[in-house]
C-alpha positions in Angstrom: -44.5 64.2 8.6 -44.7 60.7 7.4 -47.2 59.4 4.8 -48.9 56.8 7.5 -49.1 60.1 9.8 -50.4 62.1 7.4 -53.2 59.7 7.3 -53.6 59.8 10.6 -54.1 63.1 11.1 -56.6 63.3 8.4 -58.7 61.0 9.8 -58.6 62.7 13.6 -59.5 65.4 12.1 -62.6 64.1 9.7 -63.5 61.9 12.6 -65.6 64.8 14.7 -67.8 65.3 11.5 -68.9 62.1 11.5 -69.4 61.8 15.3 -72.7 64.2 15.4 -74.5 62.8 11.9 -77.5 61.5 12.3 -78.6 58.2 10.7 -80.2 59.8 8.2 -77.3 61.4 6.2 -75.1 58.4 7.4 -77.2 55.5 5.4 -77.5 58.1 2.6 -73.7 57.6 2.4 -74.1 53.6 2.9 -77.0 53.6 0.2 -74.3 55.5 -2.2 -71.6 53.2 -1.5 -74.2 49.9 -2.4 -75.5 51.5 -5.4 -71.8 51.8 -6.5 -70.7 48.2 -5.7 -73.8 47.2 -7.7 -73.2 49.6 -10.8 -69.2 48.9 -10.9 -68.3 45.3 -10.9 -67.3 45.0 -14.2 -64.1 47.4 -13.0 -64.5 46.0 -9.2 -63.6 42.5 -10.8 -61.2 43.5 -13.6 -59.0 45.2 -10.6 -59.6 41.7 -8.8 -58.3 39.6 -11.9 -54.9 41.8 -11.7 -54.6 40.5 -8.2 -55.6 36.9 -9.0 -53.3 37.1 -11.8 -50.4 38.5 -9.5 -51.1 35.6 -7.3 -51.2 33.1 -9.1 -47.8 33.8 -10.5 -46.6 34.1 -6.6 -47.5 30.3 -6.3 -50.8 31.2 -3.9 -52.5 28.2 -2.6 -56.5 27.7 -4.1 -57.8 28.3 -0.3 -56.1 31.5 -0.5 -57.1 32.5 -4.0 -60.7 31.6 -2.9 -60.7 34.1 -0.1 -59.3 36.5 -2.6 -61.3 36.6 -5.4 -64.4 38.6 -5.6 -67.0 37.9 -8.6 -70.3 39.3 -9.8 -72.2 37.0 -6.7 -69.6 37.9 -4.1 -69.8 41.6 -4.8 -73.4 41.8 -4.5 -73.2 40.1 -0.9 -70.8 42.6 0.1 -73.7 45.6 -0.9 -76.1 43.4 0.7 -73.8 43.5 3.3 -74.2 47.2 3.5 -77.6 47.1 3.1 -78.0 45.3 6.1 -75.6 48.2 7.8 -78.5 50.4 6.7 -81.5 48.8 7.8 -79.4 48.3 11.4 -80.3 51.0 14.5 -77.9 53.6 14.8 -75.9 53.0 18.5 -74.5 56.6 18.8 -76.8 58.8 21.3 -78.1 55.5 22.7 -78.2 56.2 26.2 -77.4 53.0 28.5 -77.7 54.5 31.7 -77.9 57.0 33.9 -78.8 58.7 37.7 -80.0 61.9 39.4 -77.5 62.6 42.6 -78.6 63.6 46.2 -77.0 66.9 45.5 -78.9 67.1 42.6 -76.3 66.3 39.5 -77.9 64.4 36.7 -75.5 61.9 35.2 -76.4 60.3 32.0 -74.1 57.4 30.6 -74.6 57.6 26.8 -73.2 55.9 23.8 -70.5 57.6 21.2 -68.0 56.8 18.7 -64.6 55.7 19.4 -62.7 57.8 16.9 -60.8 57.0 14.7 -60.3 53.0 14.1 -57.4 51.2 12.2 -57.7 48.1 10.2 -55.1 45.7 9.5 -56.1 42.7 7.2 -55.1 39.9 4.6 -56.2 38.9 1.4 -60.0 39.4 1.7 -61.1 42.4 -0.1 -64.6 42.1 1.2 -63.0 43.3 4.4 -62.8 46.6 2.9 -66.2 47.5 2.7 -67.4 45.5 5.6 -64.9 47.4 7.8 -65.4 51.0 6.4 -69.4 50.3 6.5 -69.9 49.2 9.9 -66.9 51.8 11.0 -68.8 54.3 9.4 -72.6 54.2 10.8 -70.4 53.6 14.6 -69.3 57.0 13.8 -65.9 56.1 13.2 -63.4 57.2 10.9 -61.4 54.4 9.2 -58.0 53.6 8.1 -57.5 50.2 5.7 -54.4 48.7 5.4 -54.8 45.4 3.2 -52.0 43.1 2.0 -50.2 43.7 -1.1 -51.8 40.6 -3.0 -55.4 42.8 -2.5 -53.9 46.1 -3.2 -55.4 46.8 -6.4 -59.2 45.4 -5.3 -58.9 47.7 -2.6 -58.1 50.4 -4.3 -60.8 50.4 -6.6 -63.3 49.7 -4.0 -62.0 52.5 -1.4 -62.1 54.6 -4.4 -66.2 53.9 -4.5 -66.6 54.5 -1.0 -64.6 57.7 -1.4 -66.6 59.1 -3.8 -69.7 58.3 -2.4 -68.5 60.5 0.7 -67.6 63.4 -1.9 -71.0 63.3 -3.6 -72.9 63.5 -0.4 -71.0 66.5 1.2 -69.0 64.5 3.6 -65.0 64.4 4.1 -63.5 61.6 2.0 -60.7 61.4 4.8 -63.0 59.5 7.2 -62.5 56.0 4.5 -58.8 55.9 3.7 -56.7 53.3 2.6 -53.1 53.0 3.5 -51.2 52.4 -0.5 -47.9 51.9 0.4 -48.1 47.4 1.7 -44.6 47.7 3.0 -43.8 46.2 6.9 -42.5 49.6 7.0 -45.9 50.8 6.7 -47.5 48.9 8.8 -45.1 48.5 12.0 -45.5 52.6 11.8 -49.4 52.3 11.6 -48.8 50.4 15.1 -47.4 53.0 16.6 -49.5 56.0 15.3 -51.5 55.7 19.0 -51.5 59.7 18.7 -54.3 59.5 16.0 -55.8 55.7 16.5 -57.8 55.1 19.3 -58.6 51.5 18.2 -56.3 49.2 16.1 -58.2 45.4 14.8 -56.1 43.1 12.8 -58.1 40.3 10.9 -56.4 37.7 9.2 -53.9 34.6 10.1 -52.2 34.1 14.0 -49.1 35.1 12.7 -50.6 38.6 11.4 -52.9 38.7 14.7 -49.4 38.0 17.1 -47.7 40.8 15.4 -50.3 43.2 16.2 -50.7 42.4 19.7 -46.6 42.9 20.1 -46.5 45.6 18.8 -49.3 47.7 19.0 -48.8 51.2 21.3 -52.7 51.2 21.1 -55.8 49.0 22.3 -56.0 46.0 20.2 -59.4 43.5 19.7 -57.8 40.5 18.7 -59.6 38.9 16.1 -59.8 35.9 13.4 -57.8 32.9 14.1 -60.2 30.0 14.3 -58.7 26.4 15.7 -62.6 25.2 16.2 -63.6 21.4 16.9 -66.7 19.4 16.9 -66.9 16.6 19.8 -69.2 13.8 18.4 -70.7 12.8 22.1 -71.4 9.0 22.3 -75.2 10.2 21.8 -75.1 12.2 18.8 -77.3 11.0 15.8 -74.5 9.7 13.2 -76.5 11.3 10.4 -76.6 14.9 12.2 -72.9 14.4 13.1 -71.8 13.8 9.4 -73.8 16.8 8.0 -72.8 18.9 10.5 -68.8 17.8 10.5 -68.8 17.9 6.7 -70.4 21.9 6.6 -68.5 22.8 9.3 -65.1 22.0 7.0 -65.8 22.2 3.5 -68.6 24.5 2.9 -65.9 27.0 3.0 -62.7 25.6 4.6 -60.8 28.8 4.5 -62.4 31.1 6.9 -61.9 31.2 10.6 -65.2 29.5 11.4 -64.3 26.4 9.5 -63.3 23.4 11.7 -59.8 22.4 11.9 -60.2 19.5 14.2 -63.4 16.0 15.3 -63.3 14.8 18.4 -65.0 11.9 18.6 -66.9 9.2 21.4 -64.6 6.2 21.3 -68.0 4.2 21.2 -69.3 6.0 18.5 -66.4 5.9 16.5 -66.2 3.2 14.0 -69.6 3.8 13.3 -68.8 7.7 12.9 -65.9 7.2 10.6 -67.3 4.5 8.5 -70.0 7.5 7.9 -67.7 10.4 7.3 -65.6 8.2 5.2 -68.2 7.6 2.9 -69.5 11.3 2.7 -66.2 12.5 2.0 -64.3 9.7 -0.4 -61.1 11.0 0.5 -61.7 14.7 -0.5 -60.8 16.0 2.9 -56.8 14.8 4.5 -57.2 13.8 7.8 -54.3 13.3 10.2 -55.3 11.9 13.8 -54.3 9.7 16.6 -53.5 6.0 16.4 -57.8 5.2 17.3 -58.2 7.7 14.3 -56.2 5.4 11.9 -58.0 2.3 13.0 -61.4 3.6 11.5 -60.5 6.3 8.4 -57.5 6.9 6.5 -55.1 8.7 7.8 -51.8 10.6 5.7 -49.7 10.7 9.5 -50.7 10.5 12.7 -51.2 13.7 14.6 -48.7 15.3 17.0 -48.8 18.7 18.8 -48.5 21.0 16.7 -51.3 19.4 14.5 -53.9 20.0 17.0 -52.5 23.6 17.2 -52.7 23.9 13.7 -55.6 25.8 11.6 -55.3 24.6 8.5 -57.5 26.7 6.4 -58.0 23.4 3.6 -59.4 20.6 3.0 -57.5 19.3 6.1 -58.1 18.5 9.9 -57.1 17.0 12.9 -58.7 13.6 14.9 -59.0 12.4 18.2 -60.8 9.7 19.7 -61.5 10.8 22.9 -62.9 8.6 26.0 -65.6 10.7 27.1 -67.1 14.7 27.6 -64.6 15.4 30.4 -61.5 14.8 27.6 -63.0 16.2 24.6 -63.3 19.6 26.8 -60.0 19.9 28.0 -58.4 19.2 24.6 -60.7 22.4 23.2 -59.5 24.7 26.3 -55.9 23.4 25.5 -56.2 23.7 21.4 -58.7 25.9 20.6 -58.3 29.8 20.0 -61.4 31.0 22.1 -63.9 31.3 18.2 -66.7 28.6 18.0 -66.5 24.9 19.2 -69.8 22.6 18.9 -71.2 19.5 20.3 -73.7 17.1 18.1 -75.2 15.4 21.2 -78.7 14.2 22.4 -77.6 14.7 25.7 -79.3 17.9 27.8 -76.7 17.0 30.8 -73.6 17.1 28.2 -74.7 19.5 25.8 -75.2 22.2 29.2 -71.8 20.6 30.9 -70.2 21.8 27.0 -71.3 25.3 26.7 -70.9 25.9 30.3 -67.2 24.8 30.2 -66.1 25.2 27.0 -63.6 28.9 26.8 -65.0 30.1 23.6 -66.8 33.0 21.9 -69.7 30.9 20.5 -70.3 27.6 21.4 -73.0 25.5 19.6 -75.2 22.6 20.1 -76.0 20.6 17.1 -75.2 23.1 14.6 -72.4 24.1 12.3 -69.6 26.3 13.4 -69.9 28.4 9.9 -72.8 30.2 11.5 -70.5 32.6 13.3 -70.7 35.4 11.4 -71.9 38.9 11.5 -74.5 38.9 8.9 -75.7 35.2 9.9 -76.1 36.6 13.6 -78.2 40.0 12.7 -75.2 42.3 13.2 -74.8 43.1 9.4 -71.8 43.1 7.9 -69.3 42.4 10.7 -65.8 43.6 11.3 -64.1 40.4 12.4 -64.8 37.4 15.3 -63.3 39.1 18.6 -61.6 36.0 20.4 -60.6 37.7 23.4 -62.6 38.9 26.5 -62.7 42.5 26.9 -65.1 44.9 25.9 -66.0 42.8 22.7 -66.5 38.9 21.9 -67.4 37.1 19.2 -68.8 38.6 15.7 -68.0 42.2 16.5 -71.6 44.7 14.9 -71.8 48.7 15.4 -72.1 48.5 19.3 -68.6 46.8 20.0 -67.5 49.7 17.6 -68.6 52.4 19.9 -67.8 53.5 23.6 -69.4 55.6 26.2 -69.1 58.9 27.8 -70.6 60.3 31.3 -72.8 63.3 30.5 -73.6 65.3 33.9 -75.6 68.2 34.4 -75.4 70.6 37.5 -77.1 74.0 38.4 -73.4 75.2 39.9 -72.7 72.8 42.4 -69.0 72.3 43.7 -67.7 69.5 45.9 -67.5 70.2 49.5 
């Protein structure tokens, strides 16, 4: 037996002792694992400077060594994270429907743990925890598999959770993390459908489009974030501005960052003139010839610059002629995460969220909002951009299923 299926088969079988726990004993386990973060990051960020260090020496770009590091601030957000994991109801037993039959069978629809889920990521060690925690109180047993530039950050923080799990009684096996960061590794997690009932990779499209092709499981496709903010002929410029700047610099290198302004041609130059002076050239922006007339441009854009998220200080422009435009570009160049309008229009602003194919779309506010933790799910385990069974900022419910529970006093079918 392989290593990966070694891990799988210790998590199938740890997964039915977590399936009956009640909350209780399950946020004793959480409140373990936040009391850890909290008393270990002096050693949670030494084994983060080896992989800054590592890095850096790798030529890593700053928007990737920013959504790498973790420091004393970060790590207590990611036990506050947990925290919130603990104050959260617990899904499993919830019943969500149910019916008494003419013949007398009493069917009760009630929800329960998936099993056991997989987690394929990037360079965010936060992940770690996020993904374990909210796996966790869903029930679930969890297997990490994290890139190689976060190996040792995970490490030491599975190693946390793993004792936290030992020192309440429970089986370490249901939080594991997958050492060995080959592709080897990984294409043979894909395939391990024997012992995964659910696999979620969160990082870039190109990580995300692997997954999807080669999966022999159910995949919730998550993360990549092409989102836009159409400036409507009516939107306050002030609004606009604040709103355009958050939405891309606050953080530029998560999936809920913009990549790409669409913007009223009659509204433009007064727009621009605006966002030029907010920004005094600390964002790059490439756009279309209208673009160029009213900011600085460093080329104008083609295709594959409106497909593009950039995950920097960098986005696309368009100056569009109306509503009608600015929606069809989104449904053509967006990935289905969080588009907004800044409008004072009731007619446009319902026409956009009506019409617009995304998983959140906003009216007059930034786009960084979609989040987990910002939304009341707690700490989430990524931004579902497809339709089925889970969309948007995925919380313990879109970690759970359902079985049919039906009572009879001997009845047979006739």
């Amino acid at each position: 037996m392989s290593y990966i299926e070694e891990l799988g088969k210790k998590a199938k079988l740890a997964a039915p002792s977590l399936a009956g726990l009640d909350s209780g004993k399950k946020n004793k386990v959480l409140t373990k694992i936040a009391e850890a973060l909290r008393a270990n990051k002096k050693t949670l960020i030494g084994a983060n400077k080896e992989d800054i260090s590592n890095a850096e020496k790798n030529g890593m770009s700053k928007a990737m060594l920013d959504r790498l590091e973790i420091n004393e601030k970060r790590i207590e957000s990611i036990a506050q994270g947990v925290d919130k994991v603990i104050s959260l109801d617990d899904p499993i037993g919830e019943v969500i429907g149910g019916k008494e039959l003419a013949n007398g069978l009493r069917i009760v629809k009630k929800r329960v743990p998936l099993g056991v889920i997989g987690i394929i990521f990037e360079s965010r060690p936060n992940v770690t925890v996020d993904a374990a925690a909210l796996c966790f109180k869903a029930g679930n047993a969890v297997i990490l598999r994290g890139g190689s530039d976060a190996i040792n950050s995970n490490k030491a923080l599975t190693d946390l959770m793993r004792n936290a799990l030992k020192e309440c009684g429970m089986d370490e096996n249901l939080i594991q993390l997958v050492g060995d960061t080959s592709h080897e590794t990984a294409n043979e997690m894909m395939k391990l459908n024997r012992y995964i009932d659910l696999l979620i990779p969160r990082g870039g499209g190109s990580l995300i489009r692997t997954v999807i092709e080669n999966a022999t499981m159910p995949v919730i496709q998550t993360g990549e974030g092409n989102c836009h903010v159409f400036v409507d002929e009516s939107a306050d410029i002030e609004t606009a501005v604040n709103i355009v700047d958050n939405a891309k610099t606050q953080r530029p290198s998560v999936c809920n960052a913009i990549e790409s302004i669409l913007v009223h041609e009659k509204i433009a130059k007064e727009f621009f003139a605006a966002l030029d002076k907010r920004w005094n050239g600390k964002v790059e922006v490439i756009g279309d010839e209208k673009t160029s007339q009213n900011i600085k441009v460093s080329k104008i854009a083609d295709e594959e610059d409106y497909k593009t998220e950039f995950l920097a200080l960098k986005l696309s422009s368009k100056v569009v002629s109306g509503i009608d435009e600015a929606i069809a570009h989104i449904n053509k160049y967006g990935t289905g995460h969080s588009e907004c309008i800044v409008t004072n229009s009731l007619k446009n602003a319902d026409k956009f969220q009506k019409e617009v194919d995304a998983a959140a779309v906003y009216v007059n506010a930034s786009t960084r909002f979609t989040d987990g933790f910002e939304f009341g799910l707690g700490a989430e385990i990524g931004i579902s951009t497809q339709k089925l069974h889970a969309r948007g900022p995925m919380g313990l419910k879109e970690l759970t299923t359902y079985k049919y529970l039906i009572n009879g006093e001997g009845q047979i079918r006739g």
